[in-house]
Backbone bond lengths (Angstrom), bond angles and torsions (degrees), N, CA, C in turn:
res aa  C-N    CA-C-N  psi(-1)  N-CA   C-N-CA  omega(-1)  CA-C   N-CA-C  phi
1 X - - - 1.452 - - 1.527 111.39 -
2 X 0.903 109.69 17.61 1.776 111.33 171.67 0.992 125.48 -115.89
3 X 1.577 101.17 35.80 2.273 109.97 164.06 1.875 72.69 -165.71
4 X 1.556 80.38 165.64 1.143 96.27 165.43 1.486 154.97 -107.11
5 X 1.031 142.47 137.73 1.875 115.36 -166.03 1.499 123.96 -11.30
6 X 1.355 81.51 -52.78 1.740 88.40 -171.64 1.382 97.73 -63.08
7 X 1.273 138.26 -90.75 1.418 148.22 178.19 1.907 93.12 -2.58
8 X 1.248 96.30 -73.18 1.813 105.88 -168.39 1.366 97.51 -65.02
9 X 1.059 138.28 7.35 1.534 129.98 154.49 1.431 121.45 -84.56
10 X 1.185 87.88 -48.02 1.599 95.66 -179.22 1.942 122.37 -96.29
11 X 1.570 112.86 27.12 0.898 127.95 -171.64 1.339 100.89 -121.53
12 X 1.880 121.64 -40.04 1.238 119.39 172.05 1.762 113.19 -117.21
13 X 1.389 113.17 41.67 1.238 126.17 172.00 1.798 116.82 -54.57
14 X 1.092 98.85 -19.96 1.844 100.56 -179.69 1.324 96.67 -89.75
15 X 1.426 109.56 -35.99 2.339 98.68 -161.90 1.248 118.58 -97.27
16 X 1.382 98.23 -5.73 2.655 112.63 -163.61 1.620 85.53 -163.56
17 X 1.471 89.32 145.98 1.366 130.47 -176.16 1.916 105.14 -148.69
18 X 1.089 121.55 117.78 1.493 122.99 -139.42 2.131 80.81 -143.07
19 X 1.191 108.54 -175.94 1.403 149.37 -177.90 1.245 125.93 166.78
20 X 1.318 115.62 126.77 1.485 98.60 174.56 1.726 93.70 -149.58
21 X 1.244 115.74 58.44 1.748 136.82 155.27 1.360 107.22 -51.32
22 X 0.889 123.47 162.87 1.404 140.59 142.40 1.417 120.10 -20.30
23 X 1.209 113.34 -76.39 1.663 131.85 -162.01 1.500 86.93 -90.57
24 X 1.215 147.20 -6.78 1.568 143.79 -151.09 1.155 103.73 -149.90
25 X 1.744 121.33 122.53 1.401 110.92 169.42 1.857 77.68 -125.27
26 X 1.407 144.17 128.60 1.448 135.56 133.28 1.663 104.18 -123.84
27 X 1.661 87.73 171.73 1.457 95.04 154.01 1.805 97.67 -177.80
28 X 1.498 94.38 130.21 1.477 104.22 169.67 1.514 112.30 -129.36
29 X 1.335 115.67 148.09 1.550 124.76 -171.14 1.546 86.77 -121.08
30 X 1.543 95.41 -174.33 1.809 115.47 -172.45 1.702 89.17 -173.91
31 X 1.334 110.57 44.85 1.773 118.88 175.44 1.666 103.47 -126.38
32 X 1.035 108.06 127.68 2.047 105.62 171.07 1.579 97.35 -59.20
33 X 1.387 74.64 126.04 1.959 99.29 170.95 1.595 87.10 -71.51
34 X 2.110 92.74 126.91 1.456 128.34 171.13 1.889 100.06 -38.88
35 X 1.346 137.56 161.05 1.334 130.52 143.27 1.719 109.86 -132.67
36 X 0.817 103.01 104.66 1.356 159.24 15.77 1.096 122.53 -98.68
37 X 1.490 118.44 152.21 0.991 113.41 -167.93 1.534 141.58 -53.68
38 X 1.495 132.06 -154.88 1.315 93.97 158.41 2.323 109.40 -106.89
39 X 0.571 81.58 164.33 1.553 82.68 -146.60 1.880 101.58 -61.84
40 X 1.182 136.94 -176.46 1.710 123.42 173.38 1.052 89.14 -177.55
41 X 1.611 111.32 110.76 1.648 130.11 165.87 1.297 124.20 -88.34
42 X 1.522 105.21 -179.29 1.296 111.24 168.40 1.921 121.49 -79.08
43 X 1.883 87.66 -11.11 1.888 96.36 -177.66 2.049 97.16 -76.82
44 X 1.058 117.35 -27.32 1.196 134.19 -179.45 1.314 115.20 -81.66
45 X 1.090 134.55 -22.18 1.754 142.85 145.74 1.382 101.18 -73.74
46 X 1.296 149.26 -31.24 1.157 145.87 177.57 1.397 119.94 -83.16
47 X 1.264 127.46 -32.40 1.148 153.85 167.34 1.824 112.97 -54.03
48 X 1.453 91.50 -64.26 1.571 105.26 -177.96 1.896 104.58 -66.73
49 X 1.011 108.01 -44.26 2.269 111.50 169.85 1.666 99.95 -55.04
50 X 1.038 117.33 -45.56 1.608 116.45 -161.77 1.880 100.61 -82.86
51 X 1.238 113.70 -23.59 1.425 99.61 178.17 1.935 95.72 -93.66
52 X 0.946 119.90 -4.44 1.468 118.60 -169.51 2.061 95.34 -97.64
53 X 0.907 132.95 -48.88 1.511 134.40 171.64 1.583 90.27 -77.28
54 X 1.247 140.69 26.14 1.671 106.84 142.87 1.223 95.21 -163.48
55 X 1.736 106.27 56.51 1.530 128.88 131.97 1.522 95.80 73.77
56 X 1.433 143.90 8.77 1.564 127.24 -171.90 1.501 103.61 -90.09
57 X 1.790 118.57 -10.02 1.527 120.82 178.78 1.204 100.78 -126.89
58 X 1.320 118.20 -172.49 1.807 119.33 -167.30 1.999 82.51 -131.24
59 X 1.365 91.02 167.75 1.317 104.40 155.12 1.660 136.59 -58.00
60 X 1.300 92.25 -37.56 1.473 111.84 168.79 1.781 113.54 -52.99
61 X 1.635 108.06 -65.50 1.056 133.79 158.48 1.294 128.21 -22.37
62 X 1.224 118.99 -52.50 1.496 128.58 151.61 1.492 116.04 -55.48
63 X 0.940 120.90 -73.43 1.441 129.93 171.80 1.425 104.06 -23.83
64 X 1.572 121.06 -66.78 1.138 100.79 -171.94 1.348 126.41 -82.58
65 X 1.421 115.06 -6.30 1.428 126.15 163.36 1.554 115.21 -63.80
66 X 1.448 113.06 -46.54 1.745 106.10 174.85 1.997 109.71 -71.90
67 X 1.405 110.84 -25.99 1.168 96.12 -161.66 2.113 101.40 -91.64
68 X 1.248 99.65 -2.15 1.764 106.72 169.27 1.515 106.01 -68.70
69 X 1.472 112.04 -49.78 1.472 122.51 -161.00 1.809 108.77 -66.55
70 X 1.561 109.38 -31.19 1.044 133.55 -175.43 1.446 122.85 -68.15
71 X 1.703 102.94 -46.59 1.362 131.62 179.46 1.670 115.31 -81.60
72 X 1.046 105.71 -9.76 1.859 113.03 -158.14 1.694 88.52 -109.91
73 X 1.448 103.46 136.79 1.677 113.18 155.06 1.336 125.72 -69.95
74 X 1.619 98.44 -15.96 1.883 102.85 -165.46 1.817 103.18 -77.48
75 X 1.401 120.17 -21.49 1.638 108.46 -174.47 1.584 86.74 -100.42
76 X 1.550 73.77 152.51 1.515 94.03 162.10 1.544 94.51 -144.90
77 X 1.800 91.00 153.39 1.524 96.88 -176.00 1.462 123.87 -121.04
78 X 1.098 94.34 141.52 2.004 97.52 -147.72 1.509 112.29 -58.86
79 X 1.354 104.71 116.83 1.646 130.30 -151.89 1.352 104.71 -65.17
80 X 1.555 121.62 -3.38 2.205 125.79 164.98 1.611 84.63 -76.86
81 X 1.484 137.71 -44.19 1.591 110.73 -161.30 1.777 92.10 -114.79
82 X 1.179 133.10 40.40 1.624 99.91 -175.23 0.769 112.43 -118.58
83 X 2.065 116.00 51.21 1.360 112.57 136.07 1.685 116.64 -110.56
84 X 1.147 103.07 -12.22 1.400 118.93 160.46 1.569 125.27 -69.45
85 X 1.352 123.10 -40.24 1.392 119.73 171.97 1.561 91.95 -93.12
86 X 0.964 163.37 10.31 1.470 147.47 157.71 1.775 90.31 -85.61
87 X 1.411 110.25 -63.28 1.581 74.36 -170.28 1.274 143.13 -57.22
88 X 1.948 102.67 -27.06 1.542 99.63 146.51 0.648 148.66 2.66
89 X 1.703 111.70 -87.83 1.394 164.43 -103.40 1.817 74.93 -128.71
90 X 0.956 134.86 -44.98 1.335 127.65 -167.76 1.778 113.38 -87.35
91 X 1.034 109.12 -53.90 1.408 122.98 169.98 1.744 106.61 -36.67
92 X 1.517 96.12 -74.29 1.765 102.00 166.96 1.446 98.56 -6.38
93 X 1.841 100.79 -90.99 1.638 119.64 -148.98 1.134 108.28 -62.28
94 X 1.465 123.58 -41.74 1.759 126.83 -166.25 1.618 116.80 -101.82
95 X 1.819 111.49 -15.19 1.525 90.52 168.34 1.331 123.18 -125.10
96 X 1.548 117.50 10.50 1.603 122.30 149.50 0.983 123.35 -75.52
97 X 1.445 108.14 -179.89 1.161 108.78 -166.60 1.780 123.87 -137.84
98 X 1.077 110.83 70.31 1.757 147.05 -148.05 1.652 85.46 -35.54
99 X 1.379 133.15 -42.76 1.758 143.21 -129.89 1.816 91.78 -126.50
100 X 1.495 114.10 -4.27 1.768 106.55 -167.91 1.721 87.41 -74.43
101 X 1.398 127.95 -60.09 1.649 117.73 -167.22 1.877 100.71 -48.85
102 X 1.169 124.55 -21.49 1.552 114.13 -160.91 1.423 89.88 -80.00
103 X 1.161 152.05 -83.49 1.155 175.38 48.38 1.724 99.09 133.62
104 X 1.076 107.01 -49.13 1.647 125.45 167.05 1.456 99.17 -53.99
C-alpha cells in the first residue's frame, strides 16, 4: 500500500497485466515467482485497516490491495495466520464495495 495501482501498473507494465473492475477480476504475470515468497502478515492486515480509518486509502484501494495479494503467486501468507489473513484478505476483495463512493 505505498504506491498506488496506477503507479504499480505502470512500474510493472512489462511482467503483470492485472484488472480488478467490477465485471473483471484477472491478473497474469510473465516474472519468476520470488522463492520465497514475498511474505503477508497480520502487521500488514493491520496496517492496511489503520491507513483505511484515517482516510490515507479509499475503499476501493483496499480492495484492490487485498484482491492483488490474493491474485499474485509472488505473496505468500505466513502459514501461523493463513487462515486469518485469507479471510481478511477475502472479505477486503469480495465484500466491499470498491465503486459504492463512485455511485454518489
Amino acid at each position: 500500500m505505498e504506491i498506488s495501482i496506477t503507479e504499480l501498473m505502470h512500474a510493472c507494465a512489462s511482467v503483470m497485466e492485472f484488472s480488478f473492475e467490477a465485471a473483471e477480476r484477472r491478473f497474469s504475470s510473465s516474472f519468476r515467482i520470488p522463492a520465497p515468497g514475498i511474505p503477508i502478515t497480520i502487521g500488514h492486515i493491520e496496517n492496511a485497516l489503520m491507513r483505511k480509518r484515517l482516510g490515507i486509502v479509499s475503499e476501493k484501494d483496499l480492495v484492490v490491495w487485498a484482491t492483488m495479494i490474493l491474485l499474485n503467486d509472488a505473496y505468500e501468507i505466513n502459514s501461523s495466520d493463513e487462515d486469518v489473513i485469507a479471510e481478511w484478505l477475502n472479505d477486503f476483495s469480495f465484500e466491499l464495495d470498491p465503486f459504492d463512493n463512485e455511485k454518489r
